[in-house]
Backbone as CSV, one residue per row, in Angstrom:
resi,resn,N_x,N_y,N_z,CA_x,CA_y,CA_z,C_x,C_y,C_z
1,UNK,143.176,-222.185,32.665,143.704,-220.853,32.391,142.755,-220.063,31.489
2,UNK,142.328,-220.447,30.224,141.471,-220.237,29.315,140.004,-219.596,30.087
3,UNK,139.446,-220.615,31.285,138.624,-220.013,31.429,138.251,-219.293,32.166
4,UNK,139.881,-218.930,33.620,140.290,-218.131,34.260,140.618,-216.655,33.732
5,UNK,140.673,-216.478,32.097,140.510,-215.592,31.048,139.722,-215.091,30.902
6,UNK,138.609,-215.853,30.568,136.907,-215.963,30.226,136.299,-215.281,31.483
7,UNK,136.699,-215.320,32.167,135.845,-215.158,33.542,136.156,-213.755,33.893
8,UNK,137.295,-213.392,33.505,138.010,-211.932,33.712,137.560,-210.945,32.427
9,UNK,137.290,-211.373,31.546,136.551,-210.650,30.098,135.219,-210.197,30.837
10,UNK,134.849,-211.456,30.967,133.184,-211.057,31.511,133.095,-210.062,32.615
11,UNK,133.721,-209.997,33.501,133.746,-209.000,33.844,134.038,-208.053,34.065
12,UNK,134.957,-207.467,33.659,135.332,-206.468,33.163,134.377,-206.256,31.897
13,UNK,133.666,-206.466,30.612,132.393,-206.290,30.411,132.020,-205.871,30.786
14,UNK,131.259,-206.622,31.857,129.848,-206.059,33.017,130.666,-204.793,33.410
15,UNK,131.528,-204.416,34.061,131.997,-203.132,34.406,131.520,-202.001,33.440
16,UNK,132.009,-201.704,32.405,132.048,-201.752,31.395,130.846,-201.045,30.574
17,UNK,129.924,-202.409,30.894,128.537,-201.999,30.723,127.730,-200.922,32.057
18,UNK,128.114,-201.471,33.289,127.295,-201.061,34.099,128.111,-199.202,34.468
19,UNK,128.664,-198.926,33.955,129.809,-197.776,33.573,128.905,-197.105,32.509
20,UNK,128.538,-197.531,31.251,127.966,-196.783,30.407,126.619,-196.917,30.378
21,UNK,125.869,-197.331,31.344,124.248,-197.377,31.664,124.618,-196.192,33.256
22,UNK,125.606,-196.049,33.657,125.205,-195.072,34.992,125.775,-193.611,34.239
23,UNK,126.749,-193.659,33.191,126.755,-192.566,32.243,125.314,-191.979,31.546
24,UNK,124.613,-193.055,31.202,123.908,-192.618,30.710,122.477,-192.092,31.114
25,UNK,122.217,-192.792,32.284,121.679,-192.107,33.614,121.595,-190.987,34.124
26,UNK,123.038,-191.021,34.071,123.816,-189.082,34.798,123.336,-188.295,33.684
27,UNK,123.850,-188.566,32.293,123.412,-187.514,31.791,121.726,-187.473,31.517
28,UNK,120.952,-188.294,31.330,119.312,-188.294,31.766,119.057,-187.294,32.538
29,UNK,119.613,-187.301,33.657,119.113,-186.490,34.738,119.435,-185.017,34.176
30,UNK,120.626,-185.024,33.677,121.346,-183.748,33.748,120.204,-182.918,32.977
31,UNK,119.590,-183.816,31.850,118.659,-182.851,31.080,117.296,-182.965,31.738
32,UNK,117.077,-183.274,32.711,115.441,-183.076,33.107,115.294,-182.094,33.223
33,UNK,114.067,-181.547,33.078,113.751,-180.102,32.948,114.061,-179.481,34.893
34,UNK,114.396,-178.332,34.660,114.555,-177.542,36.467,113.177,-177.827,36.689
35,UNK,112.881,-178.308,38.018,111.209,-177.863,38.399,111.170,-175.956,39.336
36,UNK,110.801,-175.305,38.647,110.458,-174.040,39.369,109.337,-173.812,39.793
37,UNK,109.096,-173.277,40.824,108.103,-172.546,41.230,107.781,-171.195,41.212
38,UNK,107.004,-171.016,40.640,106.959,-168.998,40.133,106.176,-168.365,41.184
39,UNK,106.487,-167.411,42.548,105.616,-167.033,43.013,105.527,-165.371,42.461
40,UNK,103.860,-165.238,42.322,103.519,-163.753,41.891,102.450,-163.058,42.226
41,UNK,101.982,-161.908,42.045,101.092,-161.347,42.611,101.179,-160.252,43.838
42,UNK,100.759,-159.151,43.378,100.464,-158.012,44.194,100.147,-156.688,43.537
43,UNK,100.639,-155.435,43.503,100.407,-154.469,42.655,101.716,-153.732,41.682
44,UNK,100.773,-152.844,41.009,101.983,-152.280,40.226,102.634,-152.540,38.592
45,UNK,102.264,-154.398,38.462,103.036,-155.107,37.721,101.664,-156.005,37.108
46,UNK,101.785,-156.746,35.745,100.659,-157.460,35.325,101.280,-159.117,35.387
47,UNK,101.387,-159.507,36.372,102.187,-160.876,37.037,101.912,-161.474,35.825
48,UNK,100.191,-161.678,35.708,99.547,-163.175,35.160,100.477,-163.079,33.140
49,UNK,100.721,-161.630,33.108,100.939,-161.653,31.458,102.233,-162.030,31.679
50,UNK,103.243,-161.114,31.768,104.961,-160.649,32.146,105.261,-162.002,32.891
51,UNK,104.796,-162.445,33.704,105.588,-163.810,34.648,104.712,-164.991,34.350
52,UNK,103.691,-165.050,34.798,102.874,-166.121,34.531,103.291,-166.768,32.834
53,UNK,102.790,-165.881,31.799,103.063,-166.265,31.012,104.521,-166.583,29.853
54,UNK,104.609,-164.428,30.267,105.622,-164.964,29.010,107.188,-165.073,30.087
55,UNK,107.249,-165.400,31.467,108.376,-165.530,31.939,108.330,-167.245,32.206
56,UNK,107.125,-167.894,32.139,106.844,-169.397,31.927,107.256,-170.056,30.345
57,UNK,106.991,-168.970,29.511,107.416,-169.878,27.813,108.663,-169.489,28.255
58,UNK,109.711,-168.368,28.139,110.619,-168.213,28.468,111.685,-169.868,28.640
59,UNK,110.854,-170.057,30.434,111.777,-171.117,30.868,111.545,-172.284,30.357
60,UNK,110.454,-172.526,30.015,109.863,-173.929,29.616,110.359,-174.284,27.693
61,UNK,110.644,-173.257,27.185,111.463,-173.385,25.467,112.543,-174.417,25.961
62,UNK,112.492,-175.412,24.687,113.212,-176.421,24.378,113.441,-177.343,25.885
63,UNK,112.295,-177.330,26.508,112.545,-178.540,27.651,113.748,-178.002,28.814
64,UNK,113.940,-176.935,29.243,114.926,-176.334,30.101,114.289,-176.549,31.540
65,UNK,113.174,-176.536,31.490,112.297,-176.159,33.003,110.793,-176.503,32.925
66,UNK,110.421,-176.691,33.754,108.858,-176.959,34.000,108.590,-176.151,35.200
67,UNK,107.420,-175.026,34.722,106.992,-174.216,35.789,105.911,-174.414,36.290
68,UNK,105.733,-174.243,37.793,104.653,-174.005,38.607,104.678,-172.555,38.738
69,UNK,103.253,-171.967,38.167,102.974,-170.480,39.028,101.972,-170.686,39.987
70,UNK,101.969,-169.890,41.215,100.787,-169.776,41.949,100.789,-168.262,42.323
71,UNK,99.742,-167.351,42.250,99.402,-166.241,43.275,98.929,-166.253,44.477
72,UNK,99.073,-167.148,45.096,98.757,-167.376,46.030,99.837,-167.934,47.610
73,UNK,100.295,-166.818,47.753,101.619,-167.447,48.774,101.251,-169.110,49.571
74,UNK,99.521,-168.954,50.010,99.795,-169.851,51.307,100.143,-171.290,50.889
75,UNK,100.422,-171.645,49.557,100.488,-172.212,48.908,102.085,-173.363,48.614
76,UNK,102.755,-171.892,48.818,104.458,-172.501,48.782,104.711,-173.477,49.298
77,UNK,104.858,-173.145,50.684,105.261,-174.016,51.686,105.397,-175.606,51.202
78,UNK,103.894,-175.896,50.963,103.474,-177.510,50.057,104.136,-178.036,49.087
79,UNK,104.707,-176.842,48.161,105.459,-177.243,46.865,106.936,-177.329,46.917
80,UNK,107.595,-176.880,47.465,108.655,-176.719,47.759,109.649,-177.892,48.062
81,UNK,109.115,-179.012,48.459,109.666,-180.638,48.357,110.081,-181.040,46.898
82,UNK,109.356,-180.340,46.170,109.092,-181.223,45.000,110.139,-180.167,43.845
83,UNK,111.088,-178.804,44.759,111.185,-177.574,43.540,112.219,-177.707,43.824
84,UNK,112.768,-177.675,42.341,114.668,-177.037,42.214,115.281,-175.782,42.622
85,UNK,114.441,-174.573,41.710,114.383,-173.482,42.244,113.075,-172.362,42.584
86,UNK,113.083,-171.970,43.746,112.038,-170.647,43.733,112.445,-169.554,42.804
87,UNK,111.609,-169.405,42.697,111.418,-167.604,41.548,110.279,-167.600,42.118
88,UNK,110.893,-166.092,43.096,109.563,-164.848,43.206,109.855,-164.008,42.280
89,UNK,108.589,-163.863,42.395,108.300,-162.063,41.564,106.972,-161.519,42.419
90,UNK,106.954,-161.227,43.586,106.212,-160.994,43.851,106.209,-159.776,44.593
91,UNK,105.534,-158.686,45.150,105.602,-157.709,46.154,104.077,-157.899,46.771
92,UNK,103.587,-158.891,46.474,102.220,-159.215,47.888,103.046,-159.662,49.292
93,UNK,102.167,-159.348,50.559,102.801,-160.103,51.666,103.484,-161.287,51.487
94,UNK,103.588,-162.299,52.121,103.706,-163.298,52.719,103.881,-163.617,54.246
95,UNK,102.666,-163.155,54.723,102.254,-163.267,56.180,102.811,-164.334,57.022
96,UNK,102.950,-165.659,56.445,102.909,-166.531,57.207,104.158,-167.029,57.558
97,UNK,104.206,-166.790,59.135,106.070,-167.198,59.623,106.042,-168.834,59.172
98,UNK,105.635,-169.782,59.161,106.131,-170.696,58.544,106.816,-171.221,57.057
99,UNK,105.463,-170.156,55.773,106.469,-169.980,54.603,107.051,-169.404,55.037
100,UNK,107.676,-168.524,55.694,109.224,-167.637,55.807,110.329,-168.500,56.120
101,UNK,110.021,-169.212,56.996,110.936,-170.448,57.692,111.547,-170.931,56.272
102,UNK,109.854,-171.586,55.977,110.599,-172.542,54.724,110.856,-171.996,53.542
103,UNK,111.111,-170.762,53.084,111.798,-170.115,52.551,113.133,-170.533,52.442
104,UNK,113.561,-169.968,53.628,114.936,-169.891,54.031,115.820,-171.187,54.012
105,UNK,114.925,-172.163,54.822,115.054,-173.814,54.844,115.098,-174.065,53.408
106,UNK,114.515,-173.934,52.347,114.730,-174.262,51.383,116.205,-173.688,50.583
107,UNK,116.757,-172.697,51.009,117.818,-172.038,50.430,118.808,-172.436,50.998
108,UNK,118.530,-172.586,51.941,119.868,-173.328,53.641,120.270,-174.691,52.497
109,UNK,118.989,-175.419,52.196,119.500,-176.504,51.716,120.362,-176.926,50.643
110,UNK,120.640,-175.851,49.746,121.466,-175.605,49.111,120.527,-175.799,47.730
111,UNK,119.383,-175.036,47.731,118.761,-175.067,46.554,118.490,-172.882,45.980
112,UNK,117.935,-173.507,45.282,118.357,-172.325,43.986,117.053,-171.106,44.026
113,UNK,117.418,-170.161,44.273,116.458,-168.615,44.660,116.592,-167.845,43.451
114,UNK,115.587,-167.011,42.496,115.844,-166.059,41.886,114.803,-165.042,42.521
115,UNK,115.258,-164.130,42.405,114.478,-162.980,43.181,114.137,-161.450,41.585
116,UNK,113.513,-161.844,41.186,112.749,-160.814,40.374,112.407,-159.673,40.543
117,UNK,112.671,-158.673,39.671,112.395,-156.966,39.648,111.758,-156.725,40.748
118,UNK,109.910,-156.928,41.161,109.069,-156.025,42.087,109.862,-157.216,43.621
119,UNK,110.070,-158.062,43.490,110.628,-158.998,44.707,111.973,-158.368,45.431
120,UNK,112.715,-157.419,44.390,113.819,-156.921,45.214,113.480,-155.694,45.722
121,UNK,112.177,-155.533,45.530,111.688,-154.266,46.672,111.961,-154.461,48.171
122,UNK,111.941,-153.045,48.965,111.891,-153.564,50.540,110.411,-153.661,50.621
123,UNK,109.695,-154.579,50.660,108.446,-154.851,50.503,107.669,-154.800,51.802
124,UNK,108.736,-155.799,52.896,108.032,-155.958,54.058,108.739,-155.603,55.505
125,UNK,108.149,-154.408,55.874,108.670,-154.415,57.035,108.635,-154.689,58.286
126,UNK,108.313,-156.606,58.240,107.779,-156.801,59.668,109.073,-158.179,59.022
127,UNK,109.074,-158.276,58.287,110.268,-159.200,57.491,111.496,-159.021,56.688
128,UNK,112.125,-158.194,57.872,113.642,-157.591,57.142,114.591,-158.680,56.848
129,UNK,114.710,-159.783,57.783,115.543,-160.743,57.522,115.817,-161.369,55.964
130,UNK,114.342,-160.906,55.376,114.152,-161.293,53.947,114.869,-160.229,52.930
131,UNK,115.216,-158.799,53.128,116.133,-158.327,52.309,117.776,-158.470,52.886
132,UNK,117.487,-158.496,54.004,118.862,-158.472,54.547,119.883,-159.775,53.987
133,UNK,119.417,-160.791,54.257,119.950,-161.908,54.147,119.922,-162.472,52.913
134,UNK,118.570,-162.553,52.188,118.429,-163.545,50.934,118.608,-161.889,49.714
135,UNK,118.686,-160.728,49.865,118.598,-160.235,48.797,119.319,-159.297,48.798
136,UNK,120.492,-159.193,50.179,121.906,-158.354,50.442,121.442,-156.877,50.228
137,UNK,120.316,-156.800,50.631,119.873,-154.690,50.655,118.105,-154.723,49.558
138,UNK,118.417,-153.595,48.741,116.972,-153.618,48.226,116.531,-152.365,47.510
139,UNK,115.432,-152.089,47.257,115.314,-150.616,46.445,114.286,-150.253,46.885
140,UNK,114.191,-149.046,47.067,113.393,-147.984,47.948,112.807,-146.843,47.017
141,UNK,113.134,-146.803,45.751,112.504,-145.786,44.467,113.459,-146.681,43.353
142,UNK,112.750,-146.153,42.228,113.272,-146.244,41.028,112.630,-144.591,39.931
143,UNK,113.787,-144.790,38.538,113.040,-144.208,37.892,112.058,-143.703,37.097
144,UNK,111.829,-142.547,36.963,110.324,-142.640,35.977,110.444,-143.923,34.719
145,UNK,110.078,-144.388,34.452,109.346,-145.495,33.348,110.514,-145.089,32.309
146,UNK,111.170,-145.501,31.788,111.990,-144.927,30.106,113.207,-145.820,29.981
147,UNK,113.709,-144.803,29.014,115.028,-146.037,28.762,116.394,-145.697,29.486
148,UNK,116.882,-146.779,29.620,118.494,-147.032,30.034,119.136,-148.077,29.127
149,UNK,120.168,-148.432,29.832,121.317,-149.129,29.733,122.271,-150.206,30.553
150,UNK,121.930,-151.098,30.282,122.639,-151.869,30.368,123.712,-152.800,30.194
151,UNK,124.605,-152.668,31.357,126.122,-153.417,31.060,126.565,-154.039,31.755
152,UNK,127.432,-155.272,30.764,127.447,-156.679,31.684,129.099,-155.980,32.457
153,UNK,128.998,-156.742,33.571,130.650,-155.540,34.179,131.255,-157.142,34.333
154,UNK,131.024,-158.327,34.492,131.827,-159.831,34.704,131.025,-160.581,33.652
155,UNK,132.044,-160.484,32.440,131.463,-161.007,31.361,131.549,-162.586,31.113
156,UNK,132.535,-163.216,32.481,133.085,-164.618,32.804,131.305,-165.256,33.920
157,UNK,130.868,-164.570,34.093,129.601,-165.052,34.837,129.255,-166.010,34.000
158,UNK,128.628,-167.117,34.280,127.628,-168.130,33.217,125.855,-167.382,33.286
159,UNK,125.885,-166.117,34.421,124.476,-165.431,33.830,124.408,-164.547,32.412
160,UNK,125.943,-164.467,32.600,126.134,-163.485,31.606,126.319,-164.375,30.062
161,UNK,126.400,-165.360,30.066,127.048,-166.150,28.782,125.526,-165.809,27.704
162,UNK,126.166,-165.393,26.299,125.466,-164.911,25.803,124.751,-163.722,25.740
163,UNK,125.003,-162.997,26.514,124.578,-161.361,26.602,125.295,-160.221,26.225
164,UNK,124.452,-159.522,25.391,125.454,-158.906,24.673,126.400,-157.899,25.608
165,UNK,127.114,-157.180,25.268,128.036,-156.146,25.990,126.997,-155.293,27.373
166,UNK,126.268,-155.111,25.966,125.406,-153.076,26.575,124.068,-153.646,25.592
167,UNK,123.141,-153.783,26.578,122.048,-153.885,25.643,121.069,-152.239,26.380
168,UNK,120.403,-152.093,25.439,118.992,-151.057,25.915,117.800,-151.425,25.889
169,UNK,117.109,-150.816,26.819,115.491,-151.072,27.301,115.254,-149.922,27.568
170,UNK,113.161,-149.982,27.373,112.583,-149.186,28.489,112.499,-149.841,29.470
171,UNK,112.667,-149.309,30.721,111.934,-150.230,32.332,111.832,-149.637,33.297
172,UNK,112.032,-149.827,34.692,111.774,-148.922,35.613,113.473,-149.253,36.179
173,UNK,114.456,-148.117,36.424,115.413,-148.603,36.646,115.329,-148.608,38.508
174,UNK,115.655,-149.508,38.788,115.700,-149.399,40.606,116.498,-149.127,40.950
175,UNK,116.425,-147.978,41.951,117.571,-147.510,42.581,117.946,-148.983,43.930
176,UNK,118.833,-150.069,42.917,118.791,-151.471,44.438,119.843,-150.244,44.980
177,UNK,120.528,-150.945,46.594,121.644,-150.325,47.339,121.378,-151.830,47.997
178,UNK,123.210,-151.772,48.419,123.235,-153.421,49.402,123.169,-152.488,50.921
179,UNK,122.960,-153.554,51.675,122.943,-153.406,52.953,124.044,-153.115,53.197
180,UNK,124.559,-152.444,54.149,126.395,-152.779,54.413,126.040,-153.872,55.522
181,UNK,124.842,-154.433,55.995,124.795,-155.198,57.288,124.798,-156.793,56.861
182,UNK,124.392,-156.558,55.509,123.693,-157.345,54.961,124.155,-158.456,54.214
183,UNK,123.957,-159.782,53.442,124.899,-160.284,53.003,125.192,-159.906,51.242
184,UNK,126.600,-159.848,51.402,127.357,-159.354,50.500,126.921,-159.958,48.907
185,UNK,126.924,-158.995,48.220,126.446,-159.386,46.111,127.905,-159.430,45.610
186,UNK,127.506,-160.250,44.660,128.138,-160.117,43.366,127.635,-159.647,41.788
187,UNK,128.147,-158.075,41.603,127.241,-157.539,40.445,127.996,-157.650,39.149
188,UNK,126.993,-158.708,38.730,127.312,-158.973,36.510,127.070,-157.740,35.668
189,UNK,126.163,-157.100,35.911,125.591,-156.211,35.160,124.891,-155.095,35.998
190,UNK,125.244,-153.846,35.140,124.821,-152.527,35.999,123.718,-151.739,35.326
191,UNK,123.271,-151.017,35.703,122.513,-150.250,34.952,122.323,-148.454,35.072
192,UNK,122.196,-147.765,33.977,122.622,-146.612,34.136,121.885,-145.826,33.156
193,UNK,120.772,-145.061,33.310,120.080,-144.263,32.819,120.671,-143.112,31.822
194,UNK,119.912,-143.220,30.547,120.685,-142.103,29.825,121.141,-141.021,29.643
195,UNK,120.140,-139.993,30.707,120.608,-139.184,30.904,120.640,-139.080,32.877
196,UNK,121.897,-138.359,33.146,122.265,-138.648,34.801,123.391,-139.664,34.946
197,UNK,124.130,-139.462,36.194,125.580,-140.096,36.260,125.704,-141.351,37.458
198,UNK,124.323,-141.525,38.132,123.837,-142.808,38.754,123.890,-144.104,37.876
199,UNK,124.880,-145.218,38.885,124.704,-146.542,38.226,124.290,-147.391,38.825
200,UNK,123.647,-148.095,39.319,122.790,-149.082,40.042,123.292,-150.575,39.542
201,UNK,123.269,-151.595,40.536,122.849,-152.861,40.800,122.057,-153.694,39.455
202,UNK,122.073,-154.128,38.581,120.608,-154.668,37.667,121.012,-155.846,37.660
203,UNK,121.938,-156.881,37.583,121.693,-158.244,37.558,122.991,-158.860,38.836
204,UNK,122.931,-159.345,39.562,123.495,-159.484,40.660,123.560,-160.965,41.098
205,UNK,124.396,-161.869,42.025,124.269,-162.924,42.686,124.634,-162.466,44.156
206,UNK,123.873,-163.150,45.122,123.902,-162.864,46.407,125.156,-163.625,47.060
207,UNK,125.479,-163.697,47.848,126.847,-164.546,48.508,126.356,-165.128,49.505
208,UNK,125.136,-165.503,49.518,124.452,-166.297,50.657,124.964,-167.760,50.867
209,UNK,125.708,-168.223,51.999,126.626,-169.169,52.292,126.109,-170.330,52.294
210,UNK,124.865,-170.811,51.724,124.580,-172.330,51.691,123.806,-172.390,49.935
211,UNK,122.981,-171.556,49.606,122.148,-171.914,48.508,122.330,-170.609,47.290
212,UNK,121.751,-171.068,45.917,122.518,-170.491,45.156,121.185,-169.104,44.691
213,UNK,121.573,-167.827,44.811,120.412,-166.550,44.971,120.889,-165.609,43.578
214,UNK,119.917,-165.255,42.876,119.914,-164.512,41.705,119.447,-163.713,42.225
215,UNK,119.412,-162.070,41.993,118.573,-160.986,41.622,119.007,-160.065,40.494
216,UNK,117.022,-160.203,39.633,117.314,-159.628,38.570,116.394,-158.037,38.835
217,UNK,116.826,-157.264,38.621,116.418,-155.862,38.874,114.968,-155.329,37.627
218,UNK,115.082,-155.578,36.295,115.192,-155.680,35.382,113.495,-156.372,35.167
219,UNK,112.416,-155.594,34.579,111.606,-156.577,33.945,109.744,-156.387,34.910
220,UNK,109.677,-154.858,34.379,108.642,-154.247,34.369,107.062,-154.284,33.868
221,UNK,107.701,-154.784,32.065,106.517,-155.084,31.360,106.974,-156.053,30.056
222,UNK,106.418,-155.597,28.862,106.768,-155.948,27.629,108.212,-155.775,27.315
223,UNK,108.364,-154.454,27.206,110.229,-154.054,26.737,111.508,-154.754,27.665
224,UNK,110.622,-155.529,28.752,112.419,-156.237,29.064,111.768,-157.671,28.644
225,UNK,110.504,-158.038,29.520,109.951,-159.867,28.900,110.148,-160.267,27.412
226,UNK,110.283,-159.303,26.649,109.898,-160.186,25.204,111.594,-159.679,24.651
227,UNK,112.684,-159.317,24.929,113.749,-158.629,24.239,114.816,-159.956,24.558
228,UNK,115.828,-160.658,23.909,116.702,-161.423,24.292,117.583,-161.385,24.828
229,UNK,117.637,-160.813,25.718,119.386,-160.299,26.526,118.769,-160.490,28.058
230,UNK,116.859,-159.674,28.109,116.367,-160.405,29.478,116.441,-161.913,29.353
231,UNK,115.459,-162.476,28.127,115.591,-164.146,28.393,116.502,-164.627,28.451
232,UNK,118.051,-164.260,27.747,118.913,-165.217,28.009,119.347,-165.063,29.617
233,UNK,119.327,-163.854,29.670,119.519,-163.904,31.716,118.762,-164.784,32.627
234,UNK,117.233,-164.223,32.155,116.490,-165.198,33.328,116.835,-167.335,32.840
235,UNK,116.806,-167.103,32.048,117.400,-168.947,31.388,118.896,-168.971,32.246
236,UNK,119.918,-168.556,32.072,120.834,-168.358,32.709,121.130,-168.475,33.918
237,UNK,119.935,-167.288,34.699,119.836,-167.569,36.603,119.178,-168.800,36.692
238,UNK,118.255,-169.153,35.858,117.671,-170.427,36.584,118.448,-171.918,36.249
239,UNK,119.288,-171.659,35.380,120.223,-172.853,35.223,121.650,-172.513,36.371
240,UNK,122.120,-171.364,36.710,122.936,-171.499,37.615,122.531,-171.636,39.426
241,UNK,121.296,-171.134,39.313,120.612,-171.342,40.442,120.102,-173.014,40.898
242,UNK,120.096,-173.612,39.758,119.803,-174.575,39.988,121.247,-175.984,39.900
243,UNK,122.263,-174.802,39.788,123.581,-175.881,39.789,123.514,-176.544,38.352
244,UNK,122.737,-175.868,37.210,123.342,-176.911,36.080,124.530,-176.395,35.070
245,UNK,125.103,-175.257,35.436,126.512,-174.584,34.630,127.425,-173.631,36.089
């Protein structure tokens, strides 16, 4: 009986143990850094300072993310096995129907898209499927260079956690508009120039039915990259984009 006892301790133990080594596992993982991929490059915008750099310290503070940048599209395709989430910021082409494929393939799979200020341009028009679908419409002008306003309108978002009410910037405000064809947003935050009665789109989630899509409107030069209400957003999209809140 005694050691019909003994035998039932032990394992239940081992349970026990092997219970708080796969706990402790799970949470291991939970903190590995996101792997991103930053794509950038084209005109208008100074990628290598604003994204390359200070949108790389950004994600990479206190071990949140590990970034890949490349300017160089033909490049993606290759990395993309290895990435949690894409972040473009880009308004160069991307010529090649196979990255387009695997674009999409990568988002199908239920992985994590942020789509950045010059990226929610209608950039390409031999590749509409790319505003239509992954970025629910797009912007076609913005305003002269100055300041606005910004306000969070779903303050229950986890992009929004930590942002203040109404913050202000200079930037270029984009006039986004959704497609009505297109797939349907969800808008956190609006934006609305100080003087004039136009309110626009500025921080948004797409409703794209397999993978998880940010667009941030937001983030021109210095006055949105270095201010805390952009970083806590872009930290924010790339942790919900990547399924970790």
């Amino acid at each position: 009986m005694l050691k019909t006892h003994f035998k039932s301790y032990l394992a239940l133990a081992a349970l026990i143990l092997i219970g708080v080594a796969c706990s402790k596992n799970s949470s291991s993982s939970s903190k590995k850094p996101i792997k991103v991929l930053m794509v950038g490059g084209g005109s208008s915008h100074d990628f290598d300072r604003w994204y390359k750099q200070e949108d790389s310290q950004t994600l990479q503070r206190d071990g949140l993310a590990s970034v890949e940048y490349t300017d160089d599209p033909t490049t993606i395709m290759s990395q993309l096995s290895d990435v949690d989430v894409l972040y473009l910021t880009n308004n160069q082409p991307i010529n090649d129907a196979a990255t387009r494929q695997a674009i999409f393939a990568f988002v199908d799979a239920g992985n994590g898209l942020v789509l950045a200020h010059p990226a929610l341009w209608y950039n390409w028009k031999d590749w509409p499927e790319y505003n239509q679908k992954l970025v629910g419409g797009g912007s076609r002008g913005h305003n002269k260079y100055g300041p606005f306003d910004v306000t969070v309108t779903n303050k229950n978002s986890p992009i929004m956690k930590g942002v203040p009410a109404t913050f202000h910037l200079d930037d270029e405000l984009y006039y986004y508009k959704t497609d009505p064809t297109g797939t349907p947003i969800d808008v956190v935050a609006t934006a609305k120039a100080t003087t004039g009665p136009d309110v626009f789109p500025s921080i948004f989630t797409v409703k794209y039915p397999k993978g998880r899509v940010v667009g941030i409107a937001l983030g021109h030069d210095a006055a949105s990259h270095t201010i805390a209400p952009y970083q806590t957003i872009l930290r924010n999209s790339v942790k919900w984009a990547a399924g970790r809140n």
